[in-house]
C-alpha positions as CSV (number, residue, x, y, z in Angstrom):
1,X,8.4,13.7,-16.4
2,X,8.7,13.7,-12.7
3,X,9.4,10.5,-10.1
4,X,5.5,11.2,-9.3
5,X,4.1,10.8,-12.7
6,X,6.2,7.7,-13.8
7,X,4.9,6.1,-10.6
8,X,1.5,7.1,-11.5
9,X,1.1,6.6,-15.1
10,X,-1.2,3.9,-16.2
11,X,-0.1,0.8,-18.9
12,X,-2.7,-0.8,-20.9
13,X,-3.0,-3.6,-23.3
14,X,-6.5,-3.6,-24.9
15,X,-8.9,-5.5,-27.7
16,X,-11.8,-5.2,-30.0
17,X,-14.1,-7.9,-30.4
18,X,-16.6,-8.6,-32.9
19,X,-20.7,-9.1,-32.7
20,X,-19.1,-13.2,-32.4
21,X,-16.5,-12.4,-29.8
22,X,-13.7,-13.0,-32.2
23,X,-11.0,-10.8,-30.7
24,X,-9.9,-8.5,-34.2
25,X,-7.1,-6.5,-32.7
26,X,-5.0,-6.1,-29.4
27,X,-2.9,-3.2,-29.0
28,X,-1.2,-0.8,-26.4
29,X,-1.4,2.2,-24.9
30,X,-1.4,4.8,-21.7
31,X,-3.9,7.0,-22.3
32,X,-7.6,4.7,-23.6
33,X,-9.7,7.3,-24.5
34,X,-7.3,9.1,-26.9
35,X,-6.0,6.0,-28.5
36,X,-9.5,4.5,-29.3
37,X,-10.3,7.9,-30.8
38,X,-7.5,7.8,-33.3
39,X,-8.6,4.1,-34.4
40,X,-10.0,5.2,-37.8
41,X,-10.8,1.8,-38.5
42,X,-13.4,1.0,-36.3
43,X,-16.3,-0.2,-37.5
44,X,-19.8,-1.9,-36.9
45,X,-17.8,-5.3,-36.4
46,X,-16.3,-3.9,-32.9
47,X,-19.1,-4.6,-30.7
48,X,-16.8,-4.5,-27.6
49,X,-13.6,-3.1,-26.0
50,X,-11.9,-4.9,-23.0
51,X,-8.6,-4.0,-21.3
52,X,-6.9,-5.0,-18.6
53,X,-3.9,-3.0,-16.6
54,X,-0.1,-3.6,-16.4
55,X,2.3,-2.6,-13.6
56,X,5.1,-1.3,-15.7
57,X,5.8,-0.4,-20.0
58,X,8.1,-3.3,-20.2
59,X,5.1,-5.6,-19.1
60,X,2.6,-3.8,-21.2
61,X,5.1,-4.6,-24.4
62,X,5.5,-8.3,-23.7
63,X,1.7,-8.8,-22.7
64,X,0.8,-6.5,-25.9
65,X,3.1,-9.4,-28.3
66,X,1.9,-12.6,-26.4
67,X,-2.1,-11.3,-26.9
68,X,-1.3,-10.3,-30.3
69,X,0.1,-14.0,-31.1
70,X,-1.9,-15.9,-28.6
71,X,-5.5,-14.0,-30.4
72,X,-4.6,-14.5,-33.6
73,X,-7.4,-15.7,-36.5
74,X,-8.3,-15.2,-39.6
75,X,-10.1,-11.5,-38.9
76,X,-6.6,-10.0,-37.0
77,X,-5.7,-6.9,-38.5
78,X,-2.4,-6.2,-36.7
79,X,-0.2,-9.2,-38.0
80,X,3.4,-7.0,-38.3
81,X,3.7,-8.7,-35.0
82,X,2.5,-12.3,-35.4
83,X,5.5,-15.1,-35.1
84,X,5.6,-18.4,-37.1
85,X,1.9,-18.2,-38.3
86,X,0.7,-17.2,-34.5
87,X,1.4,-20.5,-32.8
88,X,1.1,-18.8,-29.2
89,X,1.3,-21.5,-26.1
90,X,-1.3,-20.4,-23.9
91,X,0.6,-19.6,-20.4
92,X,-2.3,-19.5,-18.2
93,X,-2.2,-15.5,-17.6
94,X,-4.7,-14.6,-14.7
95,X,-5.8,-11.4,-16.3
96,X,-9.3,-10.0,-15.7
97,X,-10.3,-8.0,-19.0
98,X,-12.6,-5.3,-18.1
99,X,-14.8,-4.2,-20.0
100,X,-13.9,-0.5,-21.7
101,X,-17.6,1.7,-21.8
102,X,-17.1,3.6,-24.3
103,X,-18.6,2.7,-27.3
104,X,-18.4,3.7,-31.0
105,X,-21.0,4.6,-33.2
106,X,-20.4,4.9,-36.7
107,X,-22.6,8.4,-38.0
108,X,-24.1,5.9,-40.5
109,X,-25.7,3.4,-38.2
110,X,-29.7,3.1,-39.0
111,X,-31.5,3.5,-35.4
112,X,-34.7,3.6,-36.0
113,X,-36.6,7.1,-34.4
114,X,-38.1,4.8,-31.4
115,X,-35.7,2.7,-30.5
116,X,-33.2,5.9,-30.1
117,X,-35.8,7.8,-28.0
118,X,-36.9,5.0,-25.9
119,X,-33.3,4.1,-24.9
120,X,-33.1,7.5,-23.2
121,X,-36.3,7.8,-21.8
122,X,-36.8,7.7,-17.5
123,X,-40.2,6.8,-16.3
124,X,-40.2,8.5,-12.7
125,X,-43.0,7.9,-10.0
126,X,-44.6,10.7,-9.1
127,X,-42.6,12.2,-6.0
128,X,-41.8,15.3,-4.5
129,X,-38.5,15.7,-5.7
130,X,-38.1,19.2,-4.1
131,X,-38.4,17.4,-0.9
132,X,-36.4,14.3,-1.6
133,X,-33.1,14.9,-3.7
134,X,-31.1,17.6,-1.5
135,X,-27.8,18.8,-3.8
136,X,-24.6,19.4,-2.0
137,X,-23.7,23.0,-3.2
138,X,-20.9,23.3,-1.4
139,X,-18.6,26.0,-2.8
140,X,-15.3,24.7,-2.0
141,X,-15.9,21.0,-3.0
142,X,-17.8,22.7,-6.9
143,X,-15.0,24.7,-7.3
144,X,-13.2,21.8,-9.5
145,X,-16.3,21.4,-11.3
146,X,-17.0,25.4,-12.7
147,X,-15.6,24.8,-15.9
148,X,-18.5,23.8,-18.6
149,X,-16.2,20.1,-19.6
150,X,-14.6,19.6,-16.1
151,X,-15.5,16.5,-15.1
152,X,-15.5,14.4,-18.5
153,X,-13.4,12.0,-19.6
154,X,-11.3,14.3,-21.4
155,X,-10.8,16.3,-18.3
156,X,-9.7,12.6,-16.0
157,X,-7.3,12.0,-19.0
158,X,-5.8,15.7,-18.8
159,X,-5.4,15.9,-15.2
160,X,-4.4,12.7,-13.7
161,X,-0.9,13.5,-13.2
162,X,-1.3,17.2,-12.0
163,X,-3.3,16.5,-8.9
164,X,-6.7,17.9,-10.0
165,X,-8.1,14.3,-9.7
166,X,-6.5,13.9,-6.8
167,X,-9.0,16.7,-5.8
168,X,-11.6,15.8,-6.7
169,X,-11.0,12.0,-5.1
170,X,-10.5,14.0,-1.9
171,X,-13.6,16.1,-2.4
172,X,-15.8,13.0,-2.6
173,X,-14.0,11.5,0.8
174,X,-14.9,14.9,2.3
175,X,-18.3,14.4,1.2
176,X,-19.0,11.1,2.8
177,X,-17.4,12.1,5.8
178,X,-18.3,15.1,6.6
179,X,-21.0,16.3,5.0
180,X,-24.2,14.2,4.8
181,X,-26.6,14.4,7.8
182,X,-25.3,11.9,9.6
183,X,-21.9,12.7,10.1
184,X,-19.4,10.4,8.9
185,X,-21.3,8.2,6.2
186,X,-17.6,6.2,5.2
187,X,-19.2,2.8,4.5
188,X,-20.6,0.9,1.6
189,X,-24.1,0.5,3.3
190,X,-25.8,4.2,2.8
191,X,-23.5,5.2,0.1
192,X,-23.0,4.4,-4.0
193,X,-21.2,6.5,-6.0
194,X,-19.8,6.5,-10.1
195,X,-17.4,8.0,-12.5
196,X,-15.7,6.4,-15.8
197,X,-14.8,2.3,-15.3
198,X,-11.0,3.4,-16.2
199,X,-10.4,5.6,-13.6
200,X,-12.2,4.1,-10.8
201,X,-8.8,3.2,-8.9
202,X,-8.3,6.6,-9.1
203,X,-11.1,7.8,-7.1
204,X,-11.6,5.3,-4.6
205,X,-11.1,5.9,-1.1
206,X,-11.4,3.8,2.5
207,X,-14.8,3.0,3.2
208,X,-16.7,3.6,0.2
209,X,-14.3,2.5,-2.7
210,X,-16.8,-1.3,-3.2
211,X,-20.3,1.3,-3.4
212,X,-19.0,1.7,-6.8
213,X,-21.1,1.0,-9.1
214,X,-20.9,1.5,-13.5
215,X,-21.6,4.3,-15.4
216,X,-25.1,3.2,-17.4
217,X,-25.5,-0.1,-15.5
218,X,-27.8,-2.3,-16.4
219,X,-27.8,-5.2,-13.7
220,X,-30.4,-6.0,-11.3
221,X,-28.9,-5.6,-8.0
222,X,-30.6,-3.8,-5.3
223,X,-29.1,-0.1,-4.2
224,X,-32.6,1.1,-3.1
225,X,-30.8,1.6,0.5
226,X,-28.2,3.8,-0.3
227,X,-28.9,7.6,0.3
228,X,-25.4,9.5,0.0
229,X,-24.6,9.4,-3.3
230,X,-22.0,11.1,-5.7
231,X,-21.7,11.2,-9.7
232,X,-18.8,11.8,-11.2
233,X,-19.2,12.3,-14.8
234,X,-20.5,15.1,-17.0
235,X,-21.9,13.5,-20.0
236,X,-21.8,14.3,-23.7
237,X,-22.6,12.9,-26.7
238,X,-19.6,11.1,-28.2
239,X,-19.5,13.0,-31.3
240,X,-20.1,10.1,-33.7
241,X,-23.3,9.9,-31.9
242,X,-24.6,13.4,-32.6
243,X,-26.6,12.3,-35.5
244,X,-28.0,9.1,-34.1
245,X,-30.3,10.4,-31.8
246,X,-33.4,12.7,-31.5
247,X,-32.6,13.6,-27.7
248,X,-31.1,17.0,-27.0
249,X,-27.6,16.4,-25.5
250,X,-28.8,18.4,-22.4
251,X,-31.4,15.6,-22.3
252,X,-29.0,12.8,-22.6
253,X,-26.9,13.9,-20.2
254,X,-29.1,14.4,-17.3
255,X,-30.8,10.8,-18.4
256,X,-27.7,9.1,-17.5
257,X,-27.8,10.9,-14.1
258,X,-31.4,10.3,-13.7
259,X,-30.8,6.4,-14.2
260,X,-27.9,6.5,-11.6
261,X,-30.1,8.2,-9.0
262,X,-33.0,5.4,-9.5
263,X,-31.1,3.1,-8.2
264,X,-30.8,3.9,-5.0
265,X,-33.5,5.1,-2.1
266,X,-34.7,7.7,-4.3
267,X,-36.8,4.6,-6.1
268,X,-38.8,4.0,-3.1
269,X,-39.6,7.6,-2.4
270,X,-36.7,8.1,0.6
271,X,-34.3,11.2,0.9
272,X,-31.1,11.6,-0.9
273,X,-28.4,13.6,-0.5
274,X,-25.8,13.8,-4.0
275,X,-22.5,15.3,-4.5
276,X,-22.4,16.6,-8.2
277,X,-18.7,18.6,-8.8
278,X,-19.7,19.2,-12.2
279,X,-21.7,22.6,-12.7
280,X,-23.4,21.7,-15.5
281,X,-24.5,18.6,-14.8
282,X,-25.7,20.0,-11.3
283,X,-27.7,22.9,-13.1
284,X,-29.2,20.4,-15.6
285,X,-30.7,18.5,-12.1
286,X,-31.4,21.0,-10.5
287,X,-33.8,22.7,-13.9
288,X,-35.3,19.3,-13.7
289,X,-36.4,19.7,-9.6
290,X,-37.6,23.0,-10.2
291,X,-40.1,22.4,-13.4
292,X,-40.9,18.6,-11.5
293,X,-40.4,17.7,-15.2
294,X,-41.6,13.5,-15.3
């Protein structure tokens, strides 16, 4: 491994939590998504994943052991590393746990047929969306995207240490520079932009990195003012999610980008302008503007 990707690689200490918010299990790791796949012991009583982000291995190990001992109860299921019964002093640590957005679904899970169609469904007011949501096809900027999974999570985890998401962070700064009507749009005021939470630091650049805002978010603030947007993502079903849901995964996917685009000026009937890298995603909103489908 080179001096560049030591520097760059990313330390994690993570933990599950349960429907009570008893944290069940704290563990390590540099790579999230892969790691959480190869957990073959989650189950319904993991209702959330948070992490937070170390500077170095050797402060990942210690911070992995002090959580482990610190967290421990009766439900902990890694206890190879628990010292004299857990009896962790509490060192005041001024972590922030993040939230991790990626969410198991066990295939078993009874969803009943509306409550799994409603949750992907977008009511749209009845606009000209030929005339309002202008795509950047910008040939140069795409060309990261061509691939059918560039884009996902898999691709950020196989490409952050070969300069691809470098790219692609440098595509987006292009974007909001350069190319939206009104020349250099590199402020949080017009713009909002999203990708996956845990590379976010990754693809943040001067200007626009606070017009951030989650994957599938749910909150209430107001982005109805922003009009330069870009969507970094390419969305497909987790595959323990394929038979939990009577939506296409075509469908799901451009639902997720639909509900990104709502948020912002789009919802009051006002112009947008979005950069999309990923071809697939882009065709599936672009099939949507053609057939006006509401």
């Amino acid at each position: 491994m080179d001096s560049l990707q030591t520097k760059e690689r990313k330390y994690y200490v993570y933990r599950f939590l349960n429907k009570d918010n008893v944290i069940t299990y704290v563990g390590r790791t540099v790579d999230l998504y892969k790691r959480f796949l190869q957990h073959d012991h989650l189950n319904d009583e993991v209702s959330k994943i948070e992490y937070i982000e170390c500077d170095s291995e050797a402060e990942m190990a210690w911070k992995e052991v002090y959580y482990i001992n610190l967290y421990y109860n009766e439900l902990s299921t890694n206890i190879s590393d628990v010292y004299l019964g857990g009896q962790m002093k509490d060192v005041g640590l001024d972590d922030k746990w993040r939230r991790y957005k990626y969410q198991y679904q066990p295939e078993n899970k009874d969803i009943g047929t509306l409550e799994r169609y409603n949750k992907y469904v977008v009511e749209v007011p009845n606009y000209d969306y030929k005339a309002l949501i202008h795509i950047i096809d910008h040939e140069k900027l795409n060309e990261i995207g061509r691939d059918k999974y560039a884009i996902t999570q898999k691709w950020f985890n196989d490409h952050r240490y070969d300069g691809l998401v470098d790219q692609l962070r440098r595509g987006v700064m292009n974007f909001f520079r350069n190319l939206t009507p009104r020349g250099n749009s590199n402020s949080t005021h017009n713009n909002l932009w999203t990708t996956y939470e845990e590379f976010r630091e990754e693809i943040k650049g001067k200007g626009f990195g606070r017009a951030f805002v989650y994957l599938s978010d749910d909150t209430k603030k107001d982005y109805s003012d922003r009009t330069y947007l870009a969507y970094l993502a390419n969305n497909f079903y987790p595959a323990t999610m394929q038979n939990n849901f009577e939506v296409t995964e075509n469908q799901y996917a451009l639902t997720e980008l639909l509900q990104f685009m709502f948020k912002s000026a789009l919802s009051k009937g006002e112009e947008i302008w979005i950069y999309i890298p990923s071809k697939r995603m882009r065709n599936l909103l672009k099939e949507w503007v053609e057939k006006d489908l509401k």
